[in-house]
N, CA, C and O atoms as a GROMACS GRO file, in nm:
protein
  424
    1UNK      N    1 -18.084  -5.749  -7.419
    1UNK     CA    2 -17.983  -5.794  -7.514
    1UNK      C    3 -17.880  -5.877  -7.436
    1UNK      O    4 -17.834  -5.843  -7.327
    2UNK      N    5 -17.850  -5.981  -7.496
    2UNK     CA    6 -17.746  -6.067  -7.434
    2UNK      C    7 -17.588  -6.020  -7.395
    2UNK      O    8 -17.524  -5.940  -7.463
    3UNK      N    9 -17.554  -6.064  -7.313
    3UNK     CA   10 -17.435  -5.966  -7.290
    3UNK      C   11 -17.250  -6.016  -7.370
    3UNK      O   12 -17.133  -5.995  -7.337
    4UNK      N   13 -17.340  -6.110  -7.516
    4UNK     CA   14 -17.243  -6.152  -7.561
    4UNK      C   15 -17.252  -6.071  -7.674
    4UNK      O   16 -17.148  -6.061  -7.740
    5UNK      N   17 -17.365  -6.001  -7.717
    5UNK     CA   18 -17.465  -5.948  -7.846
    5UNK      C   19 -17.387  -5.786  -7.770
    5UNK      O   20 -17.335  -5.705  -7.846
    6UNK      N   21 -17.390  -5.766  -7.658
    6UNK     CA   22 -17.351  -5.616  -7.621
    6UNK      C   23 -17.184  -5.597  -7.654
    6UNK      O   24 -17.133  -5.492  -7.691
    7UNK      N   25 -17.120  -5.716  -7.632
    7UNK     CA   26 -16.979  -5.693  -7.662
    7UNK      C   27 -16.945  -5.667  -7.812
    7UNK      O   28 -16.869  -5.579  -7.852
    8UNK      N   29 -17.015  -5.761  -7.891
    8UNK     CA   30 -17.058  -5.733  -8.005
    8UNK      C   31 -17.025  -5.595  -8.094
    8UNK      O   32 -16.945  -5.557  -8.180
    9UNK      N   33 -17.135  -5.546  -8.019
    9UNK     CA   34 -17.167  -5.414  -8.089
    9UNK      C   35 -17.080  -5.315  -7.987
    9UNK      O   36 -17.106  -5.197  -8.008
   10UNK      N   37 -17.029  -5.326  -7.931
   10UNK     CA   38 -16.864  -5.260  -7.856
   10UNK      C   39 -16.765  -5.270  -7.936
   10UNK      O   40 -16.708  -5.163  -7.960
   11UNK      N   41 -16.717  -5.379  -7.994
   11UNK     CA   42 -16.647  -5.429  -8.026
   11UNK      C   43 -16.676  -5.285  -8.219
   11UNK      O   44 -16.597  -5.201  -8.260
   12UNK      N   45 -16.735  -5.302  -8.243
   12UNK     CA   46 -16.789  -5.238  -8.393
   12UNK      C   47 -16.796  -5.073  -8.334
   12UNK      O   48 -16.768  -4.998  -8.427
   13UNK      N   49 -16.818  -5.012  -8.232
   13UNK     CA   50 -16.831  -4.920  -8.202
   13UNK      C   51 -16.696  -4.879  -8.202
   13UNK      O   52 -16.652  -4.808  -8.293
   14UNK      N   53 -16.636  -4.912  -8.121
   14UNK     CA   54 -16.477  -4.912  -8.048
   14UNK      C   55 -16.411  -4.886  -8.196
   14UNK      O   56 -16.346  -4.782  -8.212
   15UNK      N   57 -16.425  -4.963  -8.290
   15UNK     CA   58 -16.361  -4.989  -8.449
   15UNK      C   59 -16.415  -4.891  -8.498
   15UNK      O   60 -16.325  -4.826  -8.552
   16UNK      N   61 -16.522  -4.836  -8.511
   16UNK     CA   62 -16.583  -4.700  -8.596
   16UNK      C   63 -16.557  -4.563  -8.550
   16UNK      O   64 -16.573  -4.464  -8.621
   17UNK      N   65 -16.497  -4.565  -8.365
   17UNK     CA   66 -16.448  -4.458  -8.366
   17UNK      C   67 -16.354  -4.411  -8.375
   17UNK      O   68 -16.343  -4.293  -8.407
   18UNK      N   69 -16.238  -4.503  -8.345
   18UNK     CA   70 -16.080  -4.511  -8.386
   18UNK      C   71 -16.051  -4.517  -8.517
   18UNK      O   72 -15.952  -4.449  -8.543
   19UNK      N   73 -16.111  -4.587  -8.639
   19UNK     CA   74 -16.074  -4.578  -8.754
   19UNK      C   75 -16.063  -4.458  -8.833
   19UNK      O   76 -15.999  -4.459  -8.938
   20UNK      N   77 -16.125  -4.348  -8.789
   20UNK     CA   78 -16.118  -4.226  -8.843
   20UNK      C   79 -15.982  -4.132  -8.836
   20UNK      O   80 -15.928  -4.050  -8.910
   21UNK      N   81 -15.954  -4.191  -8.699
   21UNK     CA   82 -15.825  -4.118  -8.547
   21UNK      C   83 -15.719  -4.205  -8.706
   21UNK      O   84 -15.667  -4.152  -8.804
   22UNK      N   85 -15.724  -4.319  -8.673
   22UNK     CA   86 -15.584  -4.388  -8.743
   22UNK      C   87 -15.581  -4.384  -8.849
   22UNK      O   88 -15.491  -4.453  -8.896
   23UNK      N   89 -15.665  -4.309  -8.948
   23UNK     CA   90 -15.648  -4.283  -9.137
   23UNK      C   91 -15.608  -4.124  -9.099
   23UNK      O   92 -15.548  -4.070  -9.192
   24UNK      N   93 -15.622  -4.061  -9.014
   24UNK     CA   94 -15.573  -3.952  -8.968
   24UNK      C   95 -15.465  -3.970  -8.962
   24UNK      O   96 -15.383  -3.932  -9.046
   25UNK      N   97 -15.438  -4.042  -8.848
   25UNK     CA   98 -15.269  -4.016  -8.874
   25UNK      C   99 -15.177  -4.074  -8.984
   25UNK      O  100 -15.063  -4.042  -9.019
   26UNK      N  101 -15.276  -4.186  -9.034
   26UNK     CA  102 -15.185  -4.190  -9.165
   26UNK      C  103 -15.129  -4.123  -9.241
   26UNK      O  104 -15.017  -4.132  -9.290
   27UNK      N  105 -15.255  -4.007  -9.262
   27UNK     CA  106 -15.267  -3.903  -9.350
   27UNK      C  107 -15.127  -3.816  -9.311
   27UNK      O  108 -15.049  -3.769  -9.394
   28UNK      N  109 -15.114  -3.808  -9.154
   28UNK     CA  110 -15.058  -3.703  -9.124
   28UNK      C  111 -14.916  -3.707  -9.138
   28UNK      O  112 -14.844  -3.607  -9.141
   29UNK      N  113 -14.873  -3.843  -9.146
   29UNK     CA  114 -14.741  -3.912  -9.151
   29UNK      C  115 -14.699  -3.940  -9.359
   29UNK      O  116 -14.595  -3.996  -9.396
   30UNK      N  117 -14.761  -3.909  -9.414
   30UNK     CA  118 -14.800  -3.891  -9.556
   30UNK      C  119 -14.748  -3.738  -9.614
   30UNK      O  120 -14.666  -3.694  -9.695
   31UNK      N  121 -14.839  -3.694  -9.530
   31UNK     CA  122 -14.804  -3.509  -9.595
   31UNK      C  123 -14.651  -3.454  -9.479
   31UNK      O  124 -14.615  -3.339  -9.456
   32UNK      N  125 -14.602  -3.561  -9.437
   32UNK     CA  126 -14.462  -3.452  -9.391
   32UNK      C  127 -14.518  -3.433  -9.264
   32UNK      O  128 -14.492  -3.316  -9.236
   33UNK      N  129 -14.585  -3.487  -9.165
   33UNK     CA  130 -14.620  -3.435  -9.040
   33UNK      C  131 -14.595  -3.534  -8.920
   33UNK      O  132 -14.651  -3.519  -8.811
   34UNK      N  133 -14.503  -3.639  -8.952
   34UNK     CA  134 -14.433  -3.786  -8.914
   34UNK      C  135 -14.463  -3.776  -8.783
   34UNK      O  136 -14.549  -3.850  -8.733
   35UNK      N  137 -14.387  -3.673  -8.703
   35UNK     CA  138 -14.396  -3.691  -8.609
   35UNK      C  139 -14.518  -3.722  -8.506
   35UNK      O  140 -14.543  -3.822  -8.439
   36UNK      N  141 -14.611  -3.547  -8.527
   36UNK     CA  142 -14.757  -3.554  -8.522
   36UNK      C  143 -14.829  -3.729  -8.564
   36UNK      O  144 -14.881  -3.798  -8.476
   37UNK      N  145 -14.822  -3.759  -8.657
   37UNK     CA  146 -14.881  -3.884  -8.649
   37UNK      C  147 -14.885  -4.014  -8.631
   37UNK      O  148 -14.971  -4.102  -8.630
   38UNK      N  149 -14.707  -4.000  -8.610
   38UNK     CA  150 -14.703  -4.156  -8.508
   38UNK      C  151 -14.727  -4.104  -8.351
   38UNK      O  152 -14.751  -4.194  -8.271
   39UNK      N  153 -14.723  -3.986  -8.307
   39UNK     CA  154 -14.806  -3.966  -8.150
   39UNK      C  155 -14.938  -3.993  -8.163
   39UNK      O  156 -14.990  -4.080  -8.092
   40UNK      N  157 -15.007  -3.926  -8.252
   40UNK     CA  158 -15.171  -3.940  -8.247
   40UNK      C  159 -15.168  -4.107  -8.301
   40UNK      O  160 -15.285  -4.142  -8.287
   41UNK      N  161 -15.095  -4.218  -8.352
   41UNK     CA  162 -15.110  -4.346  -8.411
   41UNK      C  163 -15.105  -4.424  -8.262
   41UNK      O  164 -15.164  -4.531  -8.251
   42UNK      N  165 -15.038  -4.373  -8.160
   42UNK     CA  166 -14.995  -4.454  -8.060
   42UNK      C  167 -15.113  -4.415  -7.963
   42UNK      O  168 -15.163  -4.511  -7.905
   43UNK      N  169 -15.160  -4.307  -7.939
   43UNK     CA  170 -15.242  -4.248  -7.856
   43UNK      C  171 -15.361  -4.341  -7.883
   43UNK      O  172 -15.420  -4.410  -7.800
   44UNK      N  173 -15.389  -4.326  -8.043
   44UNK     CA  174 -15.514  -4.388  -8.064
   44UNK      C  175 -15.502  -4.556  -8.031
   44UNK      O  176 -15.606  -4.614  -7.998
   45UNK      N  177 -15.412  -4.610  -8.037
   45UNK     CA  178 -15.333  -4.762  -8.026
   45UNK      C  179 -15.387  -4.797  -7.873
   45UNK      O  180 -15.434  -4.908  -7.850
   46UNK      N  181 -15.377  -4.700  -7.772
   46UNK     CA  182 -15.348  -4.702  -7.623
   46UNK      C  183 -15.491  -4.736  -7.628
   46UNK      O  184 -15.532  -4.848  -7.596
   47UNK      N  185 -15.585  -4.615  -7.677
   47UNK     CA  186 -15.691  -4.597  -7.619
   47UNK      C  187 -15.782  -4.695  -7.722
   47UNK      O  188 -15.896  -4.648  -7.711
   48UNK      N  189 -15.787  -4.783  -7.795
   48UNK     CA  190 -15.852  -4.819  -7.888
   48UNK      C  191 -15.838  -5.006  -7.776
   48UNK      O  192 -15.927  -5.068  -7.718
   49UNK      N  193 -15.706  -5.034  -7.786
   49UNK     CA  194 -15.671  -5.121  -7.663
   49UNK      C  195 -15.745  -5.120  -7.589
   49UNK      O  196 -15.831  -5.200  -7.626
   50UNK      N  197 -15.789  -5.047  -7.434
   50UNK     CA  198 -15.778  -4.985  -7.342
   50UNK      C  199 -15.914  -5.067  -7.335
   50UNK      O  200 -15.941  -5.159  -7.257
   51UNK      N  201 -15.991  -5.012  -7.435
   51UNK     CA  202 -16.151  -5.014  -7.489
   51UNK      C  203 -16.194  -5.161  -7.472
   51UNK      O  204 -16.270  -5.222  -7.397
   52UNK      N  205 -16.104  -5.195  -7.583
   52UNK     CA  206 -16.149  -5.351  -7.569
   52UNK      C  207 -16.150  -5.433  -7.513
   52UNK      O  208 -16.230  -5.526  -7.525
   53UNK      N  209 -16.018  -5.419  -7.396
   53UNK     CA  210 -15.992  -5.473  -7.253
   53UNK      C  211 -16.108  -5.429  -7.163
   53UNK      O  212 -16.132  -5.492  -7.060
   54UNK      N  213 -16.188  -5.309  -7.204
   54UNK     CA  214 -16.281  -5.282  -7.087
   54UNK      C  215 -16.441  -5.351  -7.144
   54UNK      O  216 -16.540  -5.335  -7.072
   55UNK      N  217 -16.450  -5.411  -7.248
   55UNK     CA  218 -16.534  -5.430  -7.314
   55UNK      C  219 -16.507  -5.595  -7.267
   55UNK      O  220 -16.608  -5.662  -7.243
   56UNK      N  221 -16.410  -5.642  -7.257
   56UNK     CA  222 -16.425  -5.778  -7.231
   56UNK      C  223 -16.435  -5.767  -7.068
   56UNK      O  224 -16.486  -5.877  -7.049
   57UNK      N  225 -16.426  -5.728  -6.978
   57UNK     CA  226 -16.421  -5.694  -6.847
   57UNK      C  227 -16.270  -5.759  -6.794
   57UNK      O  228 -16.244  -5.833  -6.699
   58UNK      N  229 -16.198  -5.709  -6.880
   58UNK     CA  230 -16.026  -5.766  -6.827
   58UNK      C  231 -15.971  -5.667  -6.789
   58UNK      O  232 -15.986  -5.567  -6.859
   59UNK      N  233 -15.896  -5.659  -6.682
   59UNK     CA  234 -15.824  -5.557  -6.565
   59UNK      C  235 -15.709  -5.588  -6.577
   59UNK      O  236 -15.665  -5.702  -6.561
   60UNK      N  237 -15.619  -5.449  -6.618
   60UNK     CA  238 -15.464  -5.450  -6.650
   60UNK      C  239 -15.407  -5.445  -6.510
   60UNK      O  240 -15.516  -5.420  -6.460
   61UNK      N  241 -15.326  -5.448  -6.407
   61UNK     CA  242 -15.200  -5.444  -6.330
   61UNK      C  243 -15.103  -5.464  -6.332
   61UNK      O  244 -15.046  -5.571  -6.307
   62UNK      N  245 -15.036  -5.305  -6.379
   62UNK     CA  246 -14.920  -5.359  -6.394
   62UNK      C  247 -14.844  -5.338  -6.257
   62UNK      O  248 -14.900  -5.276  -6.167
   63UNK      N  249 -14.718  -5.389  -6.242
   63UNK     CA  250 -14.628  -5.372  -6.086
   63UNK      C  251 -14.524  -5.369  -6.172
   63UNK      O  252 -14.491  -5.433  -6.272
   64UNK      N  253 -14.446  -5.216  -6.062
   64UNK     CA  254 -14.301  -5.185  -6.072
   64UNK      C  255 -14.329  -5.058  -6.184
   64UNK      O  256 -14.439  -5.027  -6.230
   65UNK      N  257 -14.206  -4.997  -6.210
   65UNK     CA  258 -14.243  -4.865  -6.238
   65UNK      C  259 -14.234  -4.842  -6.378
   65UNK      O  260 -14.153  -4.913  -6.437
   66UNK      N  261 -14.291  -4.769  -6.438
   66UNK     CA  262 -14.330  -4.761  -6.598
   66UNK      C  263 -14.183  -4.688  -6.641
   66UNK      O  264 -14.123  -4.623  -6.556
   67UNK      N  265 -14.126  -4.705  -6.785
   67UNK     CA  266 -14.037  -4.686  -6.833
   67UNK      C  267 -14.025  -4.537  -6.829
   67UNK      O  268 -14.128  -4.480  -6.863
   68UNK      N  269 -13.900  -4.438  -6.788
   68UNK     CA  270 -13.904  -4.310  -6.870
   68UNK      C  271 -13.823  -4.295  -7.034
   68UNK      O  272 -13.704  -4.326  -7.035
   69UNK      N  273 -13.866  -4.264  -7.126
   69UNK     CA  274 -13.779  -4.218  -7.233
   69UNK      C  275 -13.812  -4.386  -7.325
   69UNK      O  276 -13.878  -4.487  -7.298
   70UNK      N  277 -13.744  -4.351  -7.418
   70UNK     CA  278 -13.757  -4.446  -7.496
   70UNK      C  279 -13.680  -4.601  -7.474
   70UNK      O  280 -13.562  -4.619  -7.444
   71UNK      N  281 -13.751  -4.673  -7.489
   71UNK     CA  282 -13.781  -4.854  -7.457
   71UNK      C  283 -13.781  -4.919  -7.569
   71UNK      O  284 -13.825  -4.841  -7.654
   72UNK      N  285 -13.745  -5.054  -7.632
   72UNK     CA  286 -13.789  -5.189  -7.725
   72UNK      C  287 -13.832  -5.254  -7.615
   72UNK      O  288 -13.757  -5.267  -7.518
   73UNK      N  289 -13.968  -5.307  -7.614
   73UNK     CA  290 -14.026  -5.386  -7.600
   73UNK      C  291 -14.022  -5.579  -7.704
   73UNK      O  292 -14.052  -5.632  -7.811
   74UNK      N  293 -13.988  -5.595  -7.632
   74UNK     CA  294 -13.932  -5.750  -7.699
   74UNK      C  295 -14.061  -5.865  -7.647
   74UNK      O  296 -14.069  -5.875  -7.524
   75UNK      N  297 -14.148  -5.940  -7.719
   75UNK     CA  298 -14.254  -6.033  -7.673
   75UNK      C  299 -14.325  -6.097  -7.789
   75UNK      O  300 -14.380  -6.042  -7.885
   76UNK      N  301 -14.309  -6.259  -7.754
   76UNK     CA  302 -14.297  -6.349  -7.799
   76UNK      C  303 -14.469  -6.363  -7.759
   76UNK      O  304 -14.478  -6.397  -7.641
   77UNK      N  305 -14.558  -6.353  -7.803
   77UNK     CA  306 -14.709  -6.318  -7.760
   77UNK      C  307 -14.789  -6.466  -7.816
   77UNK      O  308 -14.783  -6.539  -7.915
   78UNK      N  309 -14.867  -6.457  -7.685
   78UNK     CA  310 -14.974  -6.623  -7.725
   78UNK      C  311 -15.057  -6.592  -7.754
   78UNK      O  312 -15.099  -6.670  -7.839
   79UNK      N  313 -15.142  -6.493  -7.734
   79UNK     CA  314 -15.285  -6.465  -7.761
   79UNK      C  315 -15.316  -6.360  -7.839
   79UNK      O  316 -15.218  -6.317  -7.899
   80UNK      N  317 -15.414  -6.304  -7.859
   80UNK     CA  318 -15.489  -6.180  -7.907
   80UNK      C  319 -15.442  -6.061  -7.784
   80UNK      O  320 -15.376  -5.956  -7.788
   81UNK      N  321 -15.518  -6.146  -7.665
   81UNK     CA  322 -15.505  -6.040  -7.520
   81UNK      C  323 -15.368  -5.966  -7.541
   81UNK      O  324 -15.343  -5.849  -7.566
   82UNK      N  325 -15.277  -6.093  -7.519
   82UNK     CA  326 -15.116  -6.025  -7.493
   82UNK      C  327 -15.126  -5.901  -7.586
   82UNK      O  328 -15.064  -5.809  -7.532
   83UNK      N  329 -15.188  -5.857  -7.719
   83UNK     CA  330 -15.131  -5.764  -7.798
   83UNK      C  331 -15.208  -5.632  -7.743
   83UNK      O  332 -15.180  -5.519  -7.783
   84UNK      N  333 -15.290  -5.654  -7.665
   84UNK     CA  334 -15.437  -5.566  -7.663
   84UNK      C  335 -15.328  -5.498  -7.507
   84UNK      O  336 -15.279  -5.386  -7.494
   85UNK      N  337 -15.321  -5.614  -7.414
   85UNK     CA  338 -15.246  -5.566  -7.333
   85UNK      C  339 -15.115  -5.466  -7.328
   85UNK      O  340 -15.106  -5.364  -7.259
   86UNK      N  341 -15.014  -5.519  -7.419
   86UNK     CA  342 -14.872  -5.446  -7.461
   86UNK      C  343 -14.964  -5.321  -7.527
   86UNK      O  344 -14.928  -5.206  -7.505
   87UNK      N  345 -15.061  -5.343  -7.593
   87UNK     CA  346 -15.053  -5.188  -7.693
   87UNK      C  347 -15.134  -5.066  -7.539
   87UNK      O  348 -15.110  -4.948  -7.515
   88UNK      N  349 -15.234  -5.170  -7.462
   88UNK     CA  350 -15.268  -5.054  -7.339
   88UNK      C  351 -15.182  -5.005  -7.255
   88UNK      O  352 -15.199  -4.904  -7.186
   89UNK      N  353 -15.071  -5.086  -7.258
   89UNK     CA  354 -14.959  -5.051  -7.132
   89UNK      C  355 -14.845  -4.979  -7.191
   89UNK      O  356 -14.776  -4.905  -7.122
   90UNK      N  357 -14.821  -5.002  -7.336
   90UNK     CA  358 -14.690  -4.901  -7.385
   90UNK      C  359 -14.764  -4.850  -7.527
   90UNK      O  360 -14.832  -4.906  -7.614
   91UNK      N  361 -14.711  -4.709  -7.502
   91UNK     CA  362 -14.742  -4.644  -7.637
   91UNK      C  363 -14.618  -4.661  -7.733
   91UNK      O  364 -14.503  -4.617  -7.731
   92UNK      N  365 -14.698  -4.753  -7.829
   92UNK     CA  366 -14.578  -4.735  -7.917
   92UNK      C  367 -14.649  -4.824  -8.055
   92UNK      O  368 -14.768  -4.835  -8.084
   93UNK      N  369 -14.502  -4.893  -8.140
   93UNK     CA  370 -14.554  -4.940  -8.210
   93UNK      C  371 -14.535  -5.068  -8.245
   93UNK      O  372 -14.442  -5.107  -8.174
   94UNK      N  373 -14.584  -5.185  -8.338
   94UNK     CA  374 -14.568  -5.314  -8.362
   94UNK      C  375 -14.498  -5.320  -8.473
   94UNK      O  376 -14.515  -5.245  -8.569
   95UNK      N  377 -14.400  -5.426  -8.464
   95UNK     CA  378 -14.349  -5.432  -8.589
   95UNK      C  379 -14.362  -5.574  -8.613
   95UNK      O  380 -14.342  -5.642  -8.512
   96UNK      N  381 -14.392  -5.641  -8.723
   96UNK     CA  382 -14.451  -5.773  -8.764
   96UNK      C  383 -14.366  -5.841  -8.855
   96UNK      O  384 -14.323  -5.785  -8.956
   97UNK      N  385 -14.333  -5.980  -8.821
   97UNK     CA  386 -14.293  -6.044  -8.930
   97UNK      C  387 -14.311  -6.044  -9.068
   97UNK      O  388 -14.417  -6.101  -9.093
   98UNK      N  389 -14.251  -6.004  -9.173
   98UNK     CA  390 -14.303  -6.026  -9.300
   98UNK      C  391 -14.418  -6.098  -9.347
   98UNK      O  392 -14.523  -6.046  -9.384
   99UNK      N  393 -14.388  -6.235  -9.343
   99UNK     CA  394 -14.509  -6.324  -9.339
   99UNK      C  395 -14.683  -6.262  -9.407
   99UNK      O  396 -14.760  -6.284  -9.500
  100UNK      N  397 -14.666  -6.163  -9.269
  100UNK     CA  398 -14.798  -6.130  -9.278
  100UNK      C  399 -14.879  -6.025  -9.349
  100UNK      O  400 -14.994  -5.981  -9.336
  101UNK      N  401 -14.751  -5.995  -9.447
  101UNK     CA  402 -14.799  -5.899  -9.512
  101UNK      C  403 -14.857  -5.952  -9.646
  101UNK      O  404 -14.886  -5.873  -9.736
  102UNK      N  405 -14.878  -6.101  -9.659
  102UNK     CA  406 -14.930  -6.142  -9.742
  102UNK      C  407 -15.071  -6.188  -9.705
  102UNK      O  408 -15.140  -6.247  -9.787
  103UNK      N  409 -15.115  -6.159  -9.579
  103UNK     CA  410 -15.262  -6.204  -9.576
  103UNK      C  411 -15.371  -6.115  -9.575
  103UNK      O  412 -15.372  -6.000  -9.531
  104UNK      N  413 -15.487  -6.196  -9.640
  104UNK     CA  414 -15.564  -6.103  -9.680
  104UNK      C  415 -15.617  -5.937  -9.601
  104UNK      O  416 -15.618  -5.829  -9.659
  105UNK      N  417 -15.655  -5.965  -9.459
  105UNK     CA  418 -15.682  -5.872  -9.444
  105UNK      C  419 -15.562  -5.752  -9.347
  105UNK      O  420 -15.576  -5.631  -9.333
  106UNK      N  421 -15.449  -5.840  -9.293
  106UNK     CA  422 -15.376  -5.722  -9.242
  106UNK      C  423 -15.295  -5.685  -9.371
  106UNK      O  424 -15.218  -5.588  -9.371
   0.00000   0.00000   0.00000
């Protein structure tokens, strides 16, 4: 199998096993359990990231020392990568321009 056909089906794997994790925590942030499920939303965020960066064969480094306690992350992002990157390196969450809440699929 071609090794563009293997990312492929990574790419669909990676998505079928996290999608279960993140209607979970929807759920969980729904019935009164907020907290519980923006940790398990970010966890799954990290590791769903993490995946796809390892699926494209791209290597994170970061330098200098990781934040303690709570952070805003502020970034003006060019690519797809940049988001894949920020979501592997900080657990947390995105917040999006309006805009986009009018398109079809986000």
């Amino acid at each position: 199998m071609p090794r563009r056909a293997l990312r492929i089906v990574g790419f669909f794997l990676v998505g079928a096993v996290s999608l279960p994790w993140a209607l979970l925590s929807r759920a969980l942030c729904r019935v009164g359990l907020e907290r519980a499920g923006l940790r398990l939303a970010a966890r799954v965020q990290g590791l769903w990231a993490r995946a796809l960066l390892a699926i494209q064969g791209i290597a994170v480094e970061r330098t200098g020392a990781p934040t303690s306690g709570a952070c805003l992350i502020v970034a003006n992002h060019l690519s797809y990568l940049d988001i894949l990157v920020l979501a592997a390196m900080f657990p947390g969450r995105f917040v999006a321009k309006r805009e986009i809440a009018g398109w079809p699929v986000l």
